[in-house]
C-alpha positions in Angstrom: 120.6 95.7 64.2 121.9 97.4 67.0 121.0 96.1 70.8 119.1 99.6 71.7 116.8 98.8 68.1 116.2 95.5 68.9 115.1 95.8 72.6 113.0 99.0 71.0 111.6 96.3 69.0 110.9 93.5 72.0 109.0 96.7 73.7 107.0 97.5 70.7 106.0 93.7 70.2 105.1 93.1 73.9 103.0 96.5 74.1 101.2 95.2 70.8 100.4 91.5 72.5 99.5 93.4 75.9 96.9 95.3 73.7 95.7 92.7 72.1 94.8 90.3 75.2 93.5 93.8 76.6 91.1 93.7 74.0 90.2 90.4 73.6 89.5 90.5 77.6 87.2 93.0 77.8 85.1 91.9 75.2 85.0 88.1 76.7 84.6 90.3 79.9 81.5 92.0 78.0 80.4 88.4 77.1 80.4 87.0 80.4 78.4 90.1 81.8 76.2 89.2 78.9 75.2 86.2 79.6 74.9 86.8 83.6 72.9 89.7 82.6 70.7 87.8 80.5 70.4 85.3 83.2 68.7 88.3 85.5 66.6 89.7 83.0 65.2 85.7 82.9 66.6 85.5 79.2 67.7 82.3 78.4 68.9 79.6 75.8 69.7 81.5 72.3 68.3 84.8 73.2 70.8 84.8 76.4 73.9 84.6 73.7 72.3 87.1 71.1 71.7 89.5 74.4 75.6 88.8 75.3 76.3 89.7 71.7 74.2 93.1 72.0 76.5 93.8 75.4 79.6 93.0 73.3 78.5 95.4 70.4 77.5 98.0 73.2 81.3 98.6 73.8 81.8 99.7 70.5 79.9 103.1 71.0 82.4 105.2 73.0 85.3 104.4 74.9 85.8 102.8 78.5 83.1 100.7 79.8 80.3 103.6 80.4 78.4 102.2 77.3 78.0 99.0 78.3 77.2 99.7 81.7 74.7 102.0 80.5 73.6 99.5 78.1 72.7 96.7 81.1 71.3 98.9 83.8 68.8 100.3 81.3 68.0 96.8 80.1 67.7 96.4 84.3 65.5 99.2 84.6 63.6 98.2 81.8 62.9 94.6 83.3 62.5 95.7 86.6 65.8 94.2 88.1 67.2 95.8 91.3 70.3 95.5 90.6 72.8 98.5 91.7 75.4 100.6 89.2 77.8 99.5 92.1 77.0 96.1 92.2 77.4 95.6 88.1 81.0 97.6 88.3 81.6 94.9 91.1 80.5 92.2 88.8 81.9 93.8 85.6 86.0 93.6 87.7 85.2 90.1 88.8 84.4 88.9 84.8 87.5 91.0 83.7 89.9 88.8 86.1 87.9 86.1 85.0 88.3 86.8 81.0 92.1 88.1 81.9 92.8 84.6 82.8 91.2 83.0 80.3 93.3 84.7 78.0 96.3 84.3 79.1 96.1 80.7 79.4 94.4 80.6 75.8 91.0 79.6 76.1 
């Protein structure tokens, strides 16, 4: 195998990790937001994690994170809880670093 193939392949296998711990952070991200959602809407015990699970599933509707935001600030609305779109994109970044370094480190 020729050096140019095989550093081709090193790229190609580091793009495919990268991916992966992309995807596994934003749905522990999505987790996370979850459970501190849940934790507004007063939700607690088992019903917080099957609400974080419904957060996690959210995702799967469309691409990026619209769905899931949409997801929680109707739940908000719903419930009453004055929480702003800015303030859960705020919240949503700090649980991504969070579940980043979670990640990495293999948690």
């Amino acid at each position: 195998m020729s050096e140019i193939n095989k550093r081709e392949e090193g790229f190609e296998k580091k793009f495919a990790l990268d991916e992966e711990q992309k995807f596994k952070a934003e749905a522990r991200r999505n987790r996370l937001l979850g459970l501190w959602a849940a934790e507004k809407l007063g939700i607690t015990g088992e019903a917080a994690a099957a609400y974080a699970k419904e957060v996690v599933a959210a995702d799967f509707e469309e691409a990026g994170d619209a769905d899931v935001l949409r997801k929680v600030m109707a739940d908000f609305a719903a419930r009453n809880v004055a929480l702003t779109e800015q303030a859960i994109r705020a919240k949503m970044s700090e649980l991504l670093a969070v579940a980043t370094a979670e990640v990495k480190a293999g948690k």
